[in-house]
C-alpha positions as CSV (number, residue, x, y, z in Angstrom):
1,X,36.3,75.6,-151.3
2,X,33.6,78.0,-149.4
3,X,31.5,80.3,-150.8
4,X,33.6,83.5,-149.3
5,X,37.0,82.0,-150.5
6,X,35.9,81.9,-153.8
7,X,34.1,85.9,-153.7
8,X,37.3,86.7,-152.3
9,X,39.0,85.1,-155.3
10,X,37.0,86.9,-157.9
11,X,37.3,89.9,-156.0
12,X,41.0,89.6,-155.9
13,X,41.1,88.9,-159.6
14,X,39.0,91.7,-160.6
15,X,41.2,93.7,-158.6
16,X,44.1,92.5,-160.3
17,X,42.3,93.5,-163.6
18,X,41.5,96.8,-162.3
19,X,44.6,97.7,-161.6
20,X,46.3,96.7,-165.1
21,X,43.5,99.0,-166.6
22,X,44.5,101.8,-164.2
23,X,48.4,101.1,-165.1
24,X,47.4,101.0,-168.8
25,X,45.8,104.3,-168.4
26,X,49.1,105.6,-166.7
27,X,51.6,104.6,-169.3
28,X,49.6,105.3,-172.4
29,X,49.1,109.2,-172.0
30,X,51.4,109.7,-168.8
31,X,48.7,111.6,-167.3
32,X,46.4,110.1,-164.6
33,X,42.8,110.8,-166.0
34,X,40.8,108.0,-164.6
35,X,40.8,107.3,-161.0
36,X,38.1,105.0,-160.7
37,X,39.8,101.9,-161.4
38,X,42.5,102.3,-158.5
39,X,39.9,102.7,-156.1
40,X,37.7,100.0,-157.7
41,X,41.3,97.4,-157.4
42,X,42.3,98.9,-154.0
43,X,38.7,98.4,-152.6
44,X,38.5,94.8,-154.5
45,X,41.9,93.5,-153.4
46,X,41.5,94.5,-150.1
47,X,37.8,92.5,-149.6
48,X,39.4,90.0,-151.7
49,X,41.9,89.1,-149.4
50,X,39.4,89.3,-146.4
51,X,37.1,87.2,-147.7
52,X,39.8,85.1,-149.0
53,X,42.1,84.4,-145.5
54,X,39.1,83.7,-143.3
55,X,39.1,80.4,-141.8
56,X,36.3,77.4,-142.5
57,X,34.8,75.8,-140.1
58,X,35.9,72.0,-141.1
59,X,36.1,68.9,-139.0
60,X,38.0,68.1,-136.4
61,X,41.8,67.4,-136.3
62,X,43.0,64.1,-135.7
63,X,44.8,64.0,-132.7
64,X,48.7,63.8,-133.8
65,X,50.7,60.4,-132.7
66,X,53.2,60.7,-130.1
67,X,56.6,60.9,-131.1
68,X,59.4,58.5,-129.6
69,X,61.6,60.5,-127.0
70,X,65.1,60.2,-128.9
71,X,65.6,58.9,-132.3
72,X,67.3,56.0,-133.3
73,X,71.1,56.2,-133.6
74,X,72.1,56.2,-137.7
75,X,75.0,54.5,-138.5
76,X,78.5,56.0,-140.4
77,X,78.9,55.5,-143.7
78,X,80.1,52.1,-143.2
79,X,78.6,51.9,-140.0
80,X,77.0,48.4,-140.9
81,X,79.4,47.1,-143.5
82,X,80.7,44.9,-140.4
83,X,78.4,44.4,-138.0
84,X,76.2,40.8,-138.2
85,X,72.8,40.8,-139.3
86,X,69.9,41.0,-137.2
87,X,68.1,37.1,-137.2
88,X,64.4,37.2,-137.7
89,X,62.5,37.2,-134.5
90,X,59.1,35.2,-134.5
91,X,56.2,37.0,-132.9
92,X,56.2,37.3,-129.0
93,X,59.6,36.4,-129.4
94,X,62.4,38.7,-126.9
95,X,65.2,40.0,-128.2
96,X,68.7,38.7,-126.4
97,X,70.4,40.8,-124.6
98,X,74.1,42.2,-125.5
């Protein structure tokens, strides 16, 4: 974890705490007297979460394995219940042909 992501994380939690002061204030005298912590969580959320979604400059992807083009077919339910077991192939070995 980077140095911004975790300022933006304190920031963000300090906002969060700002704001539950701010609410506090609100509900205990119904009466908005103290602005200062909205505009301290607004302004701390905000850089919180700019800080926070930047992207780090990490090391290269590895480059994603080709996909075959179509999937096996699954079977039913009892799809192999009847059909004969496959026989062990040695190595270099070709399948026979149906």
């Amino acid at each position: 974890m980077g140095l911004s992501r975790r300022l933006g994380n304190f920031l963000i939690l300090m906002g969060l705490l700002s704001l539950l002061i701010f609410a506090a204030d609100l509900f205990a005298s119904d009466q908005i007297e103290h602005f200062e912590p909205l505009i301290v969580a607004v302004i701390a959320l905000w850089l919180g979460a700019k800080l926070r979604g930047r992207k780090e400059a990490g090391p290269p992807a590895a480059p994603s394995v080709p996909k075959s083009a179509t999937p096996a077919p699954r079977p039913g339910l009892l799809g192999g219940l009847f059909k004969p077991k496959p026989k062990h192939l040695l190595p270099g070995q070709a399948r026979p042909k149906k």
